[in-house]
Backbone as CSV, one residue per row, in Angstrom:
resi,resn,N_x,N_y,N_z,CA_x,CA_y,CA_z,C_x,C_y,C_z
1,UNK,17.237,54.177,56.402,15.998,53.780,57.023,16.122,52.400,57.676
2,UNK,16.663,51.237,56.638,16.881,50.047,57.284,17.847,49.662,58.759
3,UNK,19.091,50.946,58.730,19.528,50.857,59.992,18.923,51.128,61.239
4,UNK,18.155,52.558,61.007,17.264,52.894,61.802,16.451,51.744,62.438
5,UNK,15.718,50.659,61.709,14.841,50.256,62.298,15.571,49.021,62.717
6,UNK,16.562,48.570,62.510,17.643,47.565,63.216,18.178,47.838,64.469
7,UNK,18.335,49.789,64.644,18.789,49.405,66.032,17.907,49.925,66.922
8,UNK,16.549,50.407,66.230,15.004,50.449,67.155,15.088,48.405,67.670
9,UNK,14.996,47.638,66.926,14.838,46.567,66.944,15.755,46.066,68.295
10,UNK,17.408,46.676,68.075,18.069,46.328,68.857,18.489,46.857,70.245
11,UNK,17.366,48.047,70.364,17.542,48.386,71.580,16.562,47.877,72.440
12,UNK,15.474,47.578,71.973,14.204,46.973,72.478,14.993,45.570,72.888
13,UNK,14.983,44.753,72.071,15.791,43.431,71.941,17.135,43.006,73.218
14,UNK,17.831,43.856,73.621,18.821,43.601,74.223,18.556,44.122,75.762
15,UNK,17.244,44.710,76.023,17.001,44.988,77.487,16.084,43.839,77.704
16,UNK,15.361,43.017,76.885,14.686,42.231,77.055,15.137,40.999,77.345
17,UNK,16.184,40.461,76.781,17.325,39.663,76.727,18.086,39.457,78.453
18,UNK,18.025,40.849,78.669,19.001,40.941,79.717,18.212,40.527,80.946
19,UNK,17.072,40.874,80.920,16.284,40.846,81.933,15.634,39.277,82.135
20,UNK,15.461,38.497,80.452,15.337,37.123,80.926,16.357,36.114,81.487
21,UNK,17.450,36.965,81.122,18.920,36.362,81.523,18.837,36.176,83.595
22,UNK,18.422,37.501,83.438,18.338,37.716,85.166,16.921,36.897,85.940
23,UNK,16.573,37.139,85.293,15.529,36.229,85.754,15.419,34.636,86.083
24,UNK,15.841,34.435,84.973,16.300,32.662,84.862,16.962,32.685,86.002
25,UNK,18.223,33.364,86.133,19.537,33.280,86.800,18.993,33.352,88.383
26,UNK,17.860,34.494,88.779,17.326,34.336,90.316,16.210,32.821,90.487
27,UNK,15.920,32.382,89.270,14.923,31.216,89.907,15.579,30.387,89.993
28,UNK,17.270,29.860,89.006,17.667,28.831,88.989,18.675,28.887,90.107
29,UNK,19.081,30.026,90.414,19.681,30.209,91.483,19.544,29.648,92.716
30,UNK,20.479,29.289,94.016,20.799,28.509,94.832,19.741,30.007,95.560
31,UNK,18.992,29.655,96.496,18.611,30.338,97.764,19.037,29.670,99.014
32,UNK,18.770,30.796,100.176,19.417,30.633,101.277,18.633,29.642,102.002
33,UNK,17.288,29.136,101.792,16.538,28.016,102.000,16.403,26.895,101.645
34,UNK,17.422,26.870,100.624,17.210,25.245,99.881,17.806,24.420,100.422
35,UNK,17.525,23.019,100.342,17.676,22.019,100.950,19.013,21.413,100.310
36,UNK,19.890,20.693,101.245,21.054,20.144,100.400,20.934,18.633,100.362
37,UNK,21.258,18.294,98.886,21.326,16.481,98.989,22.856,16.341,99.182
38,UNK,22.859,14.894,99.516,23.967,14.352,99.515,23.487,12.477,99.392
39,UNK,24.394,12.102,98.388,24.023,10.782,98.360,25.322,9.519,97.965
40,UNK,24.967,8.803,98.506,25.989,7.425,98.407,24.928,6.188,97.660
41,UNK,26.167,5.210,97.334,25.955,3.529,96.952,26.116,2.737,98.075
42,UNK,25.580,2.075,98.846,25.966,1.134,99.818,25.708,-0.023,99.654
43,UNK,26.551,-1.035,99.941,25.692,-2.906,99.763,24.194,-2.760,100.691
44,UNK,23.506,-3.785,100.102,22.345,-3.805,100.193,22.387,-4.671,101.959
45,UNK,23.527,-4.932,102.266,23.369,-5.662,103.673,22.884,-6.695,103.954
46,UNK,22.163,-7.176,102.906,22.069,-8.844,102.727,22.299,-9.580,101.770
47,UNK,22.743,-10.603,102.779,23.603,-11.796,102.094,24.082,-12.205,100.867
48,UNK,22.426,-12.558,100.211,22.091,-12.792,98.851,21.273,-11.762,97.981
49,UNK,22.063,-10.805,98.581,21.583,-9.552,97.540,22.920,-8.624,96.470
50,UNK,23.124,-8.760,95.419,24.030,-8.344,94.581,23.987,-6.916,94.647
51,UNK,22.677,-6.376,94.220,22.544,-4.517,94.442,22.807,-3.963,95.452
52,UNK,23.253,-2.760,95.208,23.368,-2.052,96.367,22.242,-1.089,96.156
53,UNK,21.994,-0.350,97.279,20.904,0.833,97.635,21.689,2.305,97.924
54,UNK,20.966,2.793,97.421,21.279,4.595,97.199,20.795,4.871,98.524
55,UNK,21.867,5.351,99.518,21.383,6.358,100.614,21.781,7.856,100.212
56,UNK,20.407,8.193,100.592,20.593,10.332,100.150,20.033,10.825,101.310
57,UNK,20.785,11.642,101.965,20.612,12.833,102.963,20.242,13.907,102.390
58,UNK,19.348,14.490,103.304,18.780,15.366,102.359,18.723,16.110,103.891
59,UNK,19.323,17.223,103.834,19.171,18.488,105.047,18.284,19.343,104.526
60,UNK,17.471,19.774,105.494,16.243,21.029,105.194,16.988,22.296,105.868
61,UNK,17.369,23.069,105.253,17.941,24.469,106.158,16.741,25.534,106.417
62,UNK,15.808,25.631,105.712,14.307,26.323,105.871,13.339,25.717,107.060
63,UNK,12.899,26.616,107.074,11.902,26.930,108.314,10.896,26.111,107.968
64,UNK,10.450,25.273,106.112,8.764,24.550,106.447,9.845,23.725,105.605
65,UNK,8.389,22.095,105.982,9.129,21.016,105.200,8.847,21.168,103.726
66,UNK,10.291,20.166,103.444,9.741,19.692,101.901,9.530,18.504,101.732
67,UNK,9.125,17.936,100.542,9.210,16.917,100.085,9.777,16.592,99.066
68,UNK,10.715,14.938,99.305,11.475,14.470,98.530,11.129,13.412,97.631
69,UNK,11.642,13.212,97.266,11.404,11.917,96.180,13.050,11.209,95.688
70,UNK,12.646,10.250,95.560,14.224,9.447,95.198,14.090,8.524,94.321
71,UNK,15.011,8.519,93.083,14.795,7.376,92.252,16.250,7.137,92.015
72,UNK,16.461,5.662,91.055,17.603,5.322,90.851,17.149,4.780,89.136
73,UNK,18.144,4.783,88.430,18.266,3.622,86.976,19.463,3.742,86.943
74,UNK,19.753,2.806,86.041,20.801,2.319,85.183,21.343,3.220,84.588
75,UNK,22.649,3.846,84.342,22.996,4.660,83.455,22.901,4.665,81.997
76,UNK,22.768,5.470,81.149,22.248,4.606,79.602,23.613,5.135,78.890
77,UNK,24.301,6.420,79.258,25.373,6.497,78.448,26.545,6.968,79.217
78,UNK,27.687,7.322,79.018,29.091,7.526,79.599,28.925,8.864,80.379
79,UNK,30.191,9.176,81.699,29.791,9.614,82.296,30.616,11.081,81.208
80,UNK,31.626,11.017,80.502,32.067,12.009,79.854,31.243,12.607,78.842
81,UNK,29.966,12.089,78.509,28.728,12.634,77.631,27.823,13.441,78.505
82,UNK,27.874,12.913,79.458,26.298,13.619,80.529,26.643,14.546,81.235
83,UNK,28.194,13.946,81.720,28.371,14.685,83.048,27.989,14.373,84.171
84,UNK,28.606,14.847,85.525,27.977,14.036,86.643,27.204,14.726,87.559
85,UNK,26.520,15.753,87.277,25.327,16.443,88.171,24.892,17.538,87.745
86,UNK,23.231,17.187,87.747,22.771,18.656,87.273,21.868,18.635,88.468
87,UNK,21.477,20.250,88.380,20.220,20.958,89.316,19.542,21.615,88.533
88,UNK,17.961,21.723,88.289,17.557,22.468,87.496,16.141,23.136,88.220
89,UNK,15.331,23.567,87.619,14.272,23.812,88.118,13.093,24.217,87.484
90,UNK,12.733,23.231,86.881,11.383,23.033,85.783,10.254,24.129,85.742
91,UNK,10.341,24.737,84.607,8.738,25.889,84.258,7.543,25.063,84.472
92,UNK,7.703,23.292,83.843,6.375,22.958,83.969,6.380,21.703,85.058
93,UNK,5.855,22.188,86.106,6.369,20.501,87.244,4.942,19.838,86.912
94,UNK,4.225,19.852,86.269,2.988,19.040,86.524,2.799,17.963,85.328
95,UNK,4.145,17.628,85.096,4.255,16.785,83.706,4.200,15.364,84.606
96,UNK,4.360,14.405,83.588,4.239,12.397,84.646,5.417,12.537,85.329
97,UNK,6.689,13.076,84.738,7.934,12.903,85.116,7.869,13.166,86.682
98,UNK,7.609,14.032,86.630,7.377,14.348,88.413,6.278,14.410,89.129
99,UNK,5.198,13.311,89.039,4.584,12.433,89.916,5.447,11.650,90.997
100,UNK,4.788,11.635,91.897,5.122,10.685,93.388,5.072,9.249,92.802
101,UNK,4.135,9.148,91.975,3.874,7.384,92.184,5.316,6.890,91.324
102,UNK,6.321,8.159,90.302,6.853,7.318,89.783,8.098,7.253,90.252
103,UNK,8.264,7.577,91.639,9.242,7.170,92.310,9.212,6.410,93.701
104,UNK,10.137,5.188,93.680,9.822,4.438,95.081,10.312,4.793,96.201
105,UNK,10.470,5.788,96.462,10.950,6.587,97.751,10.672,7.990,97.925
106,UNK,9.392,8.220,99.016,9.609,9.453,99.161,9.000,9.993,100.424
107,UNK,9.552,10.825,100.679,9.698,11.495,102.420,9.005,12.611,102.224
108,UNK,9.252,13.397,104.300,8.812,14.605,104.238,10.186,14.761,104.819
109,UNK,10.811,16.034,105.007,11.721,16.366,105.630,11.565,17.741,106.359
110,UNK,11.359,17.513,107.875,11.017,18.961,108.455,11.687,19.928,108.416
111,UNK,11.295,21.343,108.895,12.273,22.238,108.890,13.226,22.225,109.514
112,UNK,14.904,22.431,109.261,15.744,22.631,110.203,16.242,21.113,110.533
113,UNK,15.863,20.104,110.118,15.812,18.517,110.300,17.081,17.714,109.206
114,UNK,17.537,16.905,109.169,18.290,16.424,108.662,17.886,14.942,108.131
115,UNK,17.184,14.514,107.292,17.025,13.209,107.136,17.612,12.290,106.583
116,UNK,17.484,10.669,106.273,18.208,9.842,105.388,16.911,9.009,104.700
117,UNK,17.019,9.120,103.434,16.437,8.534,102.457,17.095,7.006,101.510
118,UNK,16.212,5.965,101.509,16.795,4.886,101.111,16.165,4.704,100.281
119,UNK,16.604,4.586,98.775,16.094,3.819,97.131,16.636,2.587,97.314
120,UNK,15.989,1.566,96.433,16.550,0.269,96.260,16.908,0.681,94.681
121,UNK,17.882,-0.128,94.486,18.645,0.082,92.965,17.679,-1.094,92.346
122,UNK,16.769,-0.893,90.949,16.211,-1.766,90.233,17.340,-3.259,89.844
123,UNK,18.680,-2.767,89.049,19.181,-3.926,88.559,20.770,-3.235,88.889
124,UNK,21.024,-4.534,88.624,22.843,-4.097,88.634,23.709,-3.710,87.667
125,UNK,24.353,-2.381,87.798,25.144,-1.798,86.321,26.359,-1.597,87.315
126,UNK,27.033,-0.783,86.336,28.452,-0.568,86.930,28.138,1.532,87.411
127,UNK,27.274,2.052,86.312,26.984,3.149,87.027,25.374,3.351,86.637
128,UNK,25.231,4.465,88.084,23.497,4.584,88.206,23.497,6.659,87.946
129,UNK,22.226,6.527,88.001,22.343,7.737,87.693,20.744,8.282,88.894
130,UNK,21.120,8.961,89.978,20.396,9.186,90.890,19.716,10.340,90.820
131,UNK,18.270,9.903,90.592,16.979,11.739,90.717,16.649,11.654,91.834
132,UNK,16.723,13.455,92.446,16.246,13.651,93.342,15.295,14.750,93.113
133,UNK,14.003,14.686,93.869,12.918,16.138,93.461,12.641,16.012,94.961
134,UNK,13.099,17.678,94.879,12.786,18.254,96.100,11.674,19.387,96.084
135,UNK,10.522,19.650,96.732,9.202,20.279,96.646,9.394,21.211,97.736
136,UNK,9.721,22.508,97.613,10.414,23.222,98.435,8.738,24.068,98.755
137,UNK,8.834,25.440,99.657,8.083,26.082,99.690,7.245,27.136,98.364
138,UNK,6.790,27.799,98.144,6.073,28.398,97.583,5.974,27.456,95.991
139,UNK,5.999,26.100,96.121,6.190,25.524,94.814,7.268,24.920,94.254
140,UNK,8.095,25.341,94.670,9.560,25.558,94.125,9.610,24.093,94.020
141,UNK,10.190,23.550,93.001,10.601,22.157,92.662,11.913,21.951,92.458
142,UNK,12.756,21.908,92.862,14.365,21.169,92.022,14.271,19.721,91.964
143,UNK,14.979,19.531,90.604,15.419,18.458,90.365,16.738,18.343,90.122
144,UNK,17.548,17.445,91.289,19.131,17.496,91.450,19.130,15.806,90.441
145,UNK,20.095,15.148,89.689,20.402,14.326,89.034,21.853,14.323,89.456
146,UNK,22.314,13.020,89.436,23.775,12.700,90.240,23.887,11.387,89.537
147,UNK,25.043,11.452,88.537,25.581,10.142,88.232,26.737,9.225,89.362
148,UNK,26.334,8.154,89.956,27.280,7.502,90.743,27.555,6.356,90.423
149,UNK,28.705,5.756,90.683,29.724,4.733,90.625,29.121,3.345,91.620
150,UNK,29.032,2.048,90.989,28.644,1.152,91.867,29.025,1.354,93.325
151,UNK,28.321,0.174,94.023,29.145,-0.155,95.373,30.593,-1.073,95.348
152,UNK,31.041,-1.327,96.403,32.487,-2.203,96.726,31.116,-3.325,96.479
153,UNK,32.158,-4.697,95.715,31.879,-5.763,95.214,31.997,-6.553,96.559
154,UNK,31.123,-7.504,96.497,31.102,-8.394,98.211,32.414,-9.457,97.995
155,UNK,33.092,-9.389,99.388,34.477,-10.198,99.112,35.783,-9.399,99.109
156,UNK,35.787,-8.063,98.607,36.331,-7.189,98.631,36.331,-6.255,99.783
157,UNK,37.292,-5.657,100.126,37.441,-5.042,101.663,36.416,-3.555,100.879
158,UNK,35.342,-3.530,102.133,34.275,-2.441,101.887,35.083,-0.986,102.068
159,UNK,34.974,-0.256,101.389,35.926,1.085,101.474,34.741,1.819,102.230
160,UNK,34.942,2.719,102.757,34.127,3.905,103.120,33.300,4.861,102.199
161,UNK,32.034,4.544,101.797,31.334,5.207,101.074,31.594,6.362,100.783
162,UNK,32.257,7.159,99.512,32.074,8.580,98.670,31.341,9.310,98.620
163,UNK,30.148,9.982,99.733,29.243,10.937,99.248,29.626,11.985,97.875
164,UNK,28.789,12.409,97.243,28.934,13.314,96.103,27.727,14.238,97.149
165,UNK,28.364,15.652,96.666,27.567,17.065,97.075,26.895,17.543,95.927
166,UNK,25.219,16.990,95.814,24.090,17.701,94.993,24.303,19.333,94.843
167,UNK,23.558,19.873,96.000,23.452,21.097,95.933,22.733,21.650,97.195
């Protein structure tokens, strides 16, 4: 009797499974409309300024705009703990975290348009760790996160900025 109702249990159980698997997998999934970041560290271009500023490109490949948002902090732990980029895409976007006001940069980016977005870096570390929320059509929110490496130190021959590819 007890097997019986283990694999009633487990047949119910494993189509249900499968189907949240698929599901997750099409929302978190890359579509053919999403927008791609790309972002750098650059000196801040003046004189007596130590920080550098986060430039992020952000291409719209869709037909309506989105909106971006850009933040920067300080990294709080190593990059071999975190890792250096996630994309995700939040069940609940209407939390503080992703309010406008709590980021100091944020755009529209039209359809088909290519823009450049500038954060100022709060303080100076050796690595930052860059949010981007992108407000796509029907709702759709991603949040791309990108750990990056300071800028070239002033005095030092400026190398050619490293973009890293978000998503």
């Amino acid at each position: 009797m007890l097997s019986y109702v283990s694999l009633i249990i487990a047949a119910i159980a494993v189509p249900v499974v499968a189907y949240w698997l698929v599901w997750a997998g099409v929302r978190n999934g890359d579509r053919p409309g999403d927008a791609r970041v790309r972002a750098a560290l650059h000196g801040s271009g003046q004189p007596d300024e130590e920080r550098p500023v986060a430039v992020v490109t952000v291409r719209n490949r869709g037909g309506s705009p989105v909106l971006a948002a850009v933040s920067v902090r300080r990294a709080l732990f190593p990059g071999w703990l975190t890792g250096t980029m996630s994309v995700v895409v939040p069940c609940r976007t209407t939390r503080r975290a992703f309010r406008p006001e709590g980021y100091p940069t944020v755009g529209v980016v039209g359809g088909g348009v290519t823009e450049e977005l500038i954060a100022p870096v709060p303080t100076a570390a050796r690595h930052y760790v860059l949010t981007v929320l992108v407000g796509q059509r029907e709702g759709r929110l991603r949040v791309h996160r990108l750990r990056l490496a300071a800028a070239p130190v002033r005095g030092r021959r400026a190398a050619e900025p490293r973009y890293r590819q978000i998503a």
